[in-house]
Structures are given as C-alpha cells and as structure tokens.
C-alpha positions in Angstrom: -27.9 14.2 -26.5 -28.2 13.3 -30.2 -24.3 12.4 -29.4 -25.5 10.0 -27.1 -28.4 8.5 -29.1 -26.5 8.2 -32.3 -23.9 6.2 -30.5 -26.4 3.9 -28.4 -28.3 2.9 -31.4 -25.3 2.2 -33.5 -23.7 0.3 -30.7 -27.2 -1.5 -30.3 -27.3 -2.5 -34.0 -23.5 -3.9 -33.8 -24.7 -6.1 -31.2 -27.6 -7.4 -32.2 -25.9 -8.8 -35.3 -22.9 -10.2 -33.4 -25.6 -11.6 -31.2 -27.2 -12.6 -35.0 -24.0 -14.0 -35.8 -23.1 -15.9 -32.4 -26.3 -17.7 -32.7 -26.5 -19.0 -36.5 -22.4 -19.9 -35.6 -23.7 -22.1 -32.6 -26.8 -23.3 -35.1 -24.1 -24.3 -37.9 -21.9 -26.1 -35.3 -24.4 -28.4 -33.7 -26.3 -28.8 -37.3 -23.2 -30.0 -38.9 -21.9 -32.1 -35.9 -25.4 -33.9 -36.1 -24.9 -34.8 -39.7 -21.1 -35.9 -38.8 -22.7 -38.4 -36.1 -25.2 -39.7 -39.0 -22.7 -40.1 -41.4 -20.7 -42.1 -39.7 -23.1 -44.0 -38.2 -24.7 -44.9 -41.5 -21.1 -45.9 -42.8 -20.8 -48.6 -40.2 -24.4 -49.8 -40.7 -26.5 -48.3 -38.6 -30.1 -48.2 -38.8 -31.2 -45.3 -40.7 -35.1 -45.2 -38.8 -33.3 -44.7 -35.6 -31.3 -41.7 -37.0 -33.3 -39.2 -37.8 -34.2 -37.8 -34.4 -33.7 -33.8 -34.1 -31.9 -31.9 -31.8 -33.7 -28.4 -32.2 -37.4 -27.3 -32.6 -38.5 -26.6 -36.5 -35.9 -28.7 -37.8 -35.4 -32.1 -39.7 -33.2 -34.7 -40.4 -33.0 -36.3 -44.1 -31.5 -39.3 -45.5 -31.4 -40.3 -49.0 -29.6 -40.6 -52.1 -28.3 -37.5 -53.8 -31.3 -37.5 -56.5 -33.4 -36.6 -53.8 -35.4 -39.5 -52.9 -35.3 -40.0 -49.2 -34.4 -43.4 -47.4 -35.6 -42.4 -43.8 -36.2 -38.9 -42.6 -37.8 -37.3 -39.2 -38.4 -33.8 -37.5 -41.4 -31.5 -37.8 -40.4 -30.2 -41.4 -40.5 -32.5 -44.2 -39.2 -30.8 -47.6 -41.4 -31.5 -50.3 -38.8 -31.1 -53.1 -35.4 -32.0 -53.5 -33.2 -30.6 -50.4 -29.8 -31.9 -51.3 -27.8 -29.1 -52.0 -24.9 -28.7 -54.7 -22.0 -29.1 -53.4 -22.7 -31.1 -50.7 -20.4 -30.6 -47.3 -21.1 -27.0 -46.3 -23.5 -25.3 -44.2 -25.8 -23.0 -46.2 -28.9 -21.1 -46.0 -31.4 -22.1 -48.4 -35.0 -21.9 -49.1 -37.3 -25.0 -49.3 -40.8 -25.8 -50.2 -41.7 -28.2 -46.5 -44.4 -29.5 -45.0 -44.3 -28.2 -41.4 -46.7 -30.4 -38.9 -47.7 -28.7 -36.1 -49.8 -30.6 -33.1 -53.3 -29.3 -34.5 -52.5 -28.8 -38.1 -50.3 -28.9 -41.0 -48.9 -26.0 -42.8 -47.2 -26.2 -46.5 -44.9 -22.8 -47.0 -41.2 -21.8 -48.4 -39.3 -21.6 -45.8 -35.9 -20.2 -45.2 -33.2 -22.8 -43.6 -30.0 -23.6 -42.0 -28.9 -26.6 -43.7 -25.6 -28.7 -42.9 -24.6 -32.0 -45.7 -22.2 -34.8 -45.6 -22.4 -37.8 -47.9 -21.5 -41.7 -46.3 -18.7 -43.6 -48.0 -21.4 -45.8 -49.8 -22.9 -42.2 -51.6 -25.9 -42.2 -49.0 -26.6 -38.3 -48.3 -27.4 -37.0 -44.8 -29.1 -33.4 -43.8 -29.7 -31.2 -40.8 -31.8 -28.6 -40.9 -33.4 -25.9 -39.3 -35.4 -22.8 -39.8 -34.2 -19.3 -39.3 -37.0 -17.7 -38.0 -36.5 -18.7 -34.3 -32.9 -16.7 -34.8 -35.3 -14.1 -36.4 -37.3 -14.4 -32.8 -34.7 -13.9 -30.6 -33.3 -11.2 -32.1 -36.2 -9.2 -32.8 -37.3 -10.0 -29.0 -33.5 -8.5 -27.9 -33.9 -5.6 -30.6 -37.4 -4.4 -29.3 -36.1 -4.4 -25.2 -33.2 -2.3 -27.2 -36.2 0.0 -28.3 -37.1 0.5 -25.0 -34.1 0.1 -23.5 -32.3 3.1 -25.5 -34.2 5.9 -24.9 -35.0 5.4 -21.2 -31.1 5.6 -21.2 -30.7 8.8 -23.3 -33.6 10.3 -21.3 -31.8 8.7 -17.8 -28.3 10.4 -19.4 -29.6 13.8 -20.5 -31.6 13.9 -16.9 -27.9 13.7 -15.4 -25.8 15.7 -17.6 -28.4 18.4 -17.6 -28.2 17.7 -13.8 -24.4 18.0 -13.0 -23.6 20.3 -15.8 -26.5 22.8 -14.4 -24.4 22.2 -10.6 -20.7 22.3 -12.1 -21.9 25.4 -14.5 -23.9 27.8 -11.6 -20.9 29.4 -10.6 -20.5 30.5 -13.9 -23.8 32.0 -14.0 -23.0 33.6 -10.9 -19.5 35.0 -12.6 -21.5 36.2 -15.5 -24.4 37.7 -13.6 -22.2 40.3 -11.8 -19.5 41.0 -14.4 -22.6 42.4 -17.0 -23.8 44.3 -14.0 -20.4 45.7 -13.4 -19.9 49.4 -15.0 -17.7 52.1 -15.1 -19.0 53.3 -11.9 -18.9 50.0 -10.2 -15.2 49.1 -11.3 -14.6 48.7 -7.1 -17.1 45.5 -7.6 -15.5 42.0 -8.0 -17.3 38.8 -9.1 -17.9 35.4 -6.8 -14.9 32.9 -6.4 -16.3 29.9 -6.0 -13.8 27.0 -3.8 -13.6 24.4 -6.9 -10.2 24.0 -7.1 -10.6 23.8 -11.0 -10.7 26.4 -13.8 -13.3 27.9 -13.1 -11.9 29.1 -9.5 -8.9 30.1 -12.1 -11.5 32.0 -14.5 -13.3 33.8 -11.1 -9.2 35.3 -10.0 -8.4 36.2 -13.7 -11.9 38.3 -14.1 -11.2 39.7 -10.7 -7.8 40.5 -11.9 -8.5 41.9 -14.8 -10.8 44.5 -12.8 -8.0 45.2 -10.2 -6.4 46.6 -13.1 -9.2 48.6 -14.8 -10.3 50.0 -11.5 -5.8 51.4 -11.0 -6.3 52.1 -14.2 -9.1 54.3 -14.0 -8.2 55.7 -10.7 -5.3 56.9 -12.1 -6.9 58.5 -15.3 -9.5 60.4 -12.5 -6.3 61.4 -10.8 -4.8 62.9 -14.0 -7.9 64.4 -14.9 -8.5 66.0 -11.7 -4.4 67.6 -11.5 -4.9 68.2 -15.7 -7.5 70.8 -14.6 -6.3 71.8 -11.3 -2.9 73.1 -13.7 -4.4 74.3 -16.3 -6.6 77.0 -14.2 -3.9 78.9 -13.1 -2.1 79.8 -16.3 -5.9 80.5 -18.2 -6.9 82.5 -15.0 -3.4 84.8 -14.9 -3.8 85.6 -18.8 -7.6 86.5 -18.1 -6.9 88.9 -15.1 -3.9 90.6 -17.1 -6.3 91.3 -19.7 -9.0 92.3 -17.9 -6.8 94.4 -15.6 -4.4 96.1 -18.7 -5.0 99.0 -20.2 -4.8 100.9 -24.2 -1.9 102.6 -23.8 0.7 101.5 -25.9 3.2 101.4 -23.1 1.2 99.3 -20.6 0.4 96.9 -23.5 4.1 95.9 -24.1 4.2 94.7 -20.2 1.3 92.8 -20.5 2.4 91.2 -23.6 5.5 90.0 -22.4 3.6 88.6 -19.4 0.9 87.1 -21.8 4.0 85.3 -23.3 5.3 83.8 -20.6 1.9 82.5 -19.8 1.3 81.3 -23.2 4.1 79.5 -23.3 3.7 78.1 -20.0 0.6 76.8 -20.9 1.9 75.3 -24.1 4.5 73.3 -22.5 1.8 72.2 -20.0 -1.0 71.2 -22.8 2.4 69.4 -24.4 3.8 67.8 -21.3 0.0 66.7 -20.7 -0.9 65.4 -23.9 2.4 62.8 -23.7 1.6 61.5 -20.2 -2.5 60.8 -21.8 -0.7 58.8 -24.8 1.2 57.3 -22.7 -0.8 56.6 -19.5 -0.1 53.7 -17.3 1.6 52.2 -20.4 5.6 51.1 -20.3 5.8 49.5 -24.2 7.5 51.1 -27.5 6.1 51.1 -30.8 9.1 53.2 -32.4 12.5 51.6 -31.3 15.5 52.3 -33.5 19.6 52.9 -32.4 19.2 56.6 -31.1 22.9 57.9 -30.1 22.5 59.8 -26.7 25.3 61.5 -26.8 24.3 63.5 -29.9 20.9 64.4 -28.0 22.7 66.0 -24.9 25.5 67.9 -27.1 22.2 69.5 -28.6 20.7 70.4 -25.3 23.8 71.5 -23.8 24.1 73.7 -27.2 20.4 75.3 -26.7 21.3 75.9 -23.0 24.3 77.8 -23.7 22.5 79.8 -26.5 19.4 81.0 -24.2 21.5 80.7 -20.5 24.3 81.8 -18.8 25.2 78.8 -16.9 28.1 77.4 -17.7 27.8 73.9 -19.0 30.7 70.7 -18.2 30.1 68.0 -21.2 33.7 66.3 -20.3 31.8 63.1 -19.0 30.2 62.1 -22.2 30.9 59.1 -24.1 29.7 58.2 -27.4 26.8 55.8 -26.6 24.2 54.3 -28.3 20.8 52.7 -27.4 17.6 51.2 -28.8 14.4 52.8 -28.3 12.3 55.9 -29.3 14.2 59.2 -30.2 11.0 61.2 -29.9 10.4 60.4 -26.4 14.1 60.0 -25.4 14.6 63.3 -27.0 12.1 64.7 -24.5 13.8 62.7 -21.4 17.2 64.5 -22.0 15.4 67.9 -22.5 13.4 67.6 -19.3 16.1 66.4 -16.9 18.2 69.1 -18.6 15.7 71.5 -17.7 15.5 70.3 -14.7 19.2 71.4 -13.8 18.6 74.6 -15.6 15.5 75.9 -13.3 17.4 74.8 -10.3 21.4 75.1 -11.0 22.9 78.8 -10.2 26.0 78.6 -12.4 27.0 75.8 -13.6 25.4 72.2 -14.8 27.1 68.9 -15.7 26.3 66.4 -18.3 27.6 62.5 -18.3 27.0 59.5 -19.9 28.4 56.4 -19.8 28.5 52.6 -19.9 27.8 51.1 -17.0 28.2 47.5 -18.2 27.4 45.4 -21.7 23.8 46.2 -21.8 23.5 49.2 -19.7 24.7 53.1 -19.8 24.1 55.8 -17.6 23.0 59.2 -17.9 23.6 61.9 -15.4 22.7 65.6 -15.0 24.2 67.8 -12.3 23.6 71.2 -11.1 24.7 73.4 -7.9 21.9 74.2 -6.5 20.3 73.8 -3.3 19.6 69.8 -4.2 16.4 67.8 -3.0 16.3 66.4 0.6 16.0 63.0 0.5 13.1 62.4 1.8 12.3 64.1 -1.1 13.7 62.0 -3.8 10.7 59.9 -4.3 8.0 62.1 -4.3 9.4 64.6 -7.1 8.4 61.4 -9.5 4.9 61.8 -9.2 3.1 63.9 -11.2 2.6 67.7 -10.3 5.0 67.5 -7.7 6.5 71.0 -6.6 8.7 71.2 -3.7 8.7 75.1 -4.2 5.7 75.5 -5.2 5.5 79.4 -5.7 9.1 79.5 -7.1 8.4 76.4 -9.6 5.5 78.1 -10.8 7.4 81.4 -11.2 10.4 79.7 -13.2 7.9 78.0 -15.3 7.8 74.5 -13.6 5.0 72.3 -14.6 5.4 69.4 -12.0 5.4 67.1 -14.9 9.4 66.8 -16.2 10.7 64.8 -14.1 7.5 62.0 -14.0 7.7 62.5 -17.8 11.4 61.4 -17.4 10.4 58.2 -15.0 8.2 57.0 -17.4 10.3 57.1 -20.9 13.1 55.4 -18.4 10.5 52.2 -17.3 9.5 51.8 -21.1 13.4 51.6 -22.1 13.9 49.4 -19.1 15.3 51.2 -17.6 15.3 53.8 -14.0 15.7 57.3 -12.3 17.1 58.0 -9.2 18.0 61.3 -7.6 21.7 61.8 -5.3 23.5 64.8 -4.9 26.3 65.8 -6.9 29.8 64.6 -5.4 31.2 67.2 -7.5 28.8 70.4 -7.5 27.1 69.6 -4.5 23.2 70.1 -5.5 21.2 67.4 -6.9 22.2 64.9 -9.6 19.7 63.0 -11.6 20.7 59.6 -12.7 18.8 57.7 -15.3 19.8 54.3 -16.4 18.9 53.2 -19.9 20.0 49.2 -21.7 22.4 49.7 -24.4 20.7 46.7 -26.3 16.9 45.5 -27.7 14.4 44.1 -24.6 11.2 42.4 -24.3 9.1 45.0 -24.3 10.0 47.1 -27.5 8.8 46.1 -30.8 10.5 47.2 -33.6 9.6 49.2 -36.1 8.0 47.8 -39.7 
C-alpha cells in the first residue's frame, strides 16, 4: 500500500502542475491576443477610452508611453508605479504595487501578475494583465479534492487487494495448514487441491508428489528394517544355541568352532550385504564413476573360484571391455552373480562378456544347475528372496546378491534378467551395462 500511495501522490502532484501549466498557457494566450487587438487598433487610430475593457476578473488594461505615464487605462487593478516591463513583447510574471477596487472597498498591495506587452508603430505601449492568484485558487481547490481524493482511493485499493489476495491466497493457507500437521506417522496424508487451474493447483500436485515419494520411500525403509531383523535373528540365534549347547572338552569345541565360523561369517556377509543396500536405498545415482575394465574383474573371480572350488570354470566368452562407473560396487555385482552360479551350479559355470552394441556390453554368468522357473525370474530380484529356502540358508545364501546386483545395474543404466543357459542348461544371469558416460553419473573431482 505505501506502493500505491507513493505513486498516487506523485502522479497527483504531476498533474496538478500540468493543470498549473495548462492554465497560465491559456492565461498568456488570451492576455497577449488582447494586447495584439489594442495594438493594432491604436495604430489605425482608434480611441484609446474605448480600449481598455478586460476580458478576465482581477485584471487590467494599460496604455501609455514607455516612461510609464498612462494615456487611458481600465480594469479593477490600477498599478501605482511604473508597469512597463523591459523588454517589452513577452509575457512575464511580475510583481506590481496596484490599487485593486473592489465593490465596497479599495485595497493597495504587491501583487503578483501575468503580464503580456506590445508597443504601437507610433511608440504608444499597451498591457494586459492579470493576477495569479485565481490560478493559485483553482489549483489549490483541485489539490485539496486530491487530499481527499487519494486516500479514500488507497483505503478503497488496500480494502480490495487485502480482499482478493485473502480469496486467491486461502488455498494456500489450506496447503500450509495440513503439510505442518503432516508427520512421519501421517506420511499416508495429502494436502487440499484446490480447482484453480493456476500454480497454485500446480504447487497442491507437486506437495502431494513429493509425499507420494516420501511415504514409498519410507515404506520401503520399514520393509528393509523389518527383513534386516527378521535375517539377522537366525544367524545370532544359531551361534547362541551352539554355545549354550557345547561343551569343555577340547574335542567338542573344534566342531562348534567350525560351526561358529560359518555363522560368523554368514553374518558378516549379511551385516555387509545390508549395510550397501542402507547406502544405497531407493537411490540409482553414482558419485564415484571412472573407466573400470570388466573383464579384469571376472578373470579375478573366476581365479578366487577356482582357488576355493572345484567347479570347473569356461572364461572363453570374454572380451576385453571397458565401462564407466563405480569399481567398488561393480566389483561387488560380478562377485555376487558369480556367487550366485557357484551356490547353485554342480560342476561347471561360464563367464561372458561382450559388446552388445556402441554403448552397451553384456555380461553373462552360467551354471548347470537346476535353473529358476520362470515364474520365478522376477521375484528372485527382490530382497530376501529364497526359492530354497532351507538349502539357501544352508549354502550360506543371504537373499540379498542378486537384488544387490539389480540395483548397481539400474545406477549404471543398465538391467538384469534371468534365462536359462542354451549351453549348460541351468540358469544364466544376464546383466547389461553402457559402455559410455550417462546422465545420471557424476564424475569424480
């Protein structure tokens, strides 16, 4: 509102002194077209008694020489000292000792004037005159209805604004009423959409949004919270019952150390597996992207597997290939679907890779086992997935590698699948990575 009154009061003062302006302009032009009448009257002889009547209220005519000493003069004011100005011609305002002669009295004052001059041919000098102050009248009369005027309007404005802003703004109270009462318990509630059709129906869908995804969000860190401790009882409750069942003797303590092991590091790999899917939750972006060469990753695993196995291991499908992402966490795809094969194959596993096109390799590992139905295929993606459970659990599966393996595949824009082997005949995990940088991986600094 001070907007508002600033800019009515300046735009009140610039008119009141164009009005100012338009009037003295009009005063000037009639003032010097009376003494252009006169003058040319008194050059072809005229009368000069019969010329001095006035055209405007407070205002005189004078003719005389240029000394000052009048010849014939008429109006209310009469100047008492010399009026002709120097030079003579233009319109001026000056300021005259007159005798102004009002119905019931007679008033001697300075007075400020309008005054127009031209001179006859023979050097007789005419004047028109007229005082200012009725200017001065008008425009004080238009500037005080502006002092009225002005406010009533600001008041009249701020009345409306405060009016249609309150209507145009309520459902954005509304929107901010329910999203401070919404909590992390309430993530299911959504705020009003109001039927505007402008941007704040746009702001009500992107709030809503927004809380679609923090309520999947947090659905799914319940979920993995829930199966986190569901997994994590088992191992801690075997190694408590072996030690609460084993005995001292030195014998029974080997077995129950060796089974204490395999517990151990059963829970390890699950507190490690865990720990990467909670740094990574629900999040498909890489921080770490450099050229990692696959190929050197799966002659490493197939060198581990050979070392701690006896399956037999076929590496004559690899290429050399390179591709941009993170080698921690591609490291850990290769080792998990090479695990994969290793729980399930029975003597023999295959590793390929290759390039599929420009910007695109492939990556397949084969075993000859019994394979995954295919209604199946999906489902083994999801986390804590077993389709055997006791024997998974017995071998040491987690239900985690293959999720693990889904997810580092979406952040390197990539995808898994799961066929079975043309070759070996149990299942074959295929996992497609881009050979080349992608939206969605920064590189390192």
């Amino acid at each position: 509102m001070t907007i508002v009154l600033l800019t009515l009061v300046a735009g009140s003062f610039l008119l009141l002194q164009a009005y100012r302006g338009q009037l003295t302009s009009n005063l000037d032009v009639s003032l010097e077209q009376q003494v252009a009448d006169r003058v040319g009257l008194v050059d072809n002889g005229g009368d000069k008694s019969l010329l001095t009547t006035v055209l405007q209220d407070e205002a005189f005519v004078w003719i005389g020489d240029i000394d000052g000493n009048a010849t014939a003069q008429g109006g209310a004011i009469f100047p008492l000292e010399n009026p002709v100005p120097d030079p003579i011609g233009r319109v001026i305002t000056v300021e005259l000792l007159v005798e102004e002669r009002k119905p019931d009295e007679i008033e001697v004052e300075r007075m400020e004037l309008r005054l127009a001059s031209g001179q006859s041919s023979a050097g007789q000098v005419v004047l028109a005159g007229a005082e200012l102050e009725t200017i001065d009248e008008t425009v004080g009369g238009l500037a005080r209805l502006f002092a009225f005027a002005v406010p009533v309007m600001v008041a009249i404005v701020g009345a409306l604004v405060w009016f249609i802003t309150g209507r145009a703004l309520q459902p954005v109270a509304s929107i901010q009423e329910r999203a401070s009462s919404i909590t992390g318990t309430t993530l299911f509630d959504r705020v009003p959409v109001p039927e505007s059709g402008d941007e704040i129906e746009d702001l009500a869908h992107t709030v809503n949004d927004m809380l679609d995804r923090l309520e999947s969000h947090d659905v799914a860190i319940r979920q993995f919270s829930s199966d986190a401790s569901h997994e994590l009882k088992s191992p801690v409750a075997n190694i408590r019952a072996l030690l609460e069942t084993s005995s001292s003797s030195g014998n029974d303590w080997q077995s129950i150390k060796a089974k204490l092991t395999g517990e151990t590091d059963r829970l390890g790999d699950l507190v490690d597996n865990l720990l990467f899917l909670a740094s990574h939750l629900d999040e498909h972006r890489l921080v770490d992207a450099v050229p990692v060469s696959l190929d050197e990753l799966l002659f490493a695993e197939a060198e581990l597997v050979s070392a701690t196995t006896s399956l037999r291991v076929d590496l004559s499908g690899i290429e050399p290939v390179t591709v941009v992402g993170s080698r921690t966490d591609l490291g850990r795809l290769v080792r998990n679907v090479v695990d994969n094969a290793v729980r399930h194959g029975d003597e023999r596993i295959a590793l390929s890779l290759s390039g599929e096109d420009a910007h695109a390799v492939v990556l397949t590992v084969a075993d000859d086992g019994p394979g995954i139905p295919l209604e199946h295929r999906e489902r083994v993606f999801e986390r804590f997935t077993r389709l055997d459970e006791s024997r998974a659990r017995n071998d040491g599966g987690t239900g985690l590698g293959l999720s693990i393996v889904s997810q580092i595949a979406i952040a390197h824009g990539g995808d898994v699948r799961i066929d079975e082997s043309d070759t070996l005949g149990g299942a074959a995990v295929e996992v497609r990575l881009r050979t080349r940088d992608f939206t969605n991986v920064t590189a390192p600094n």
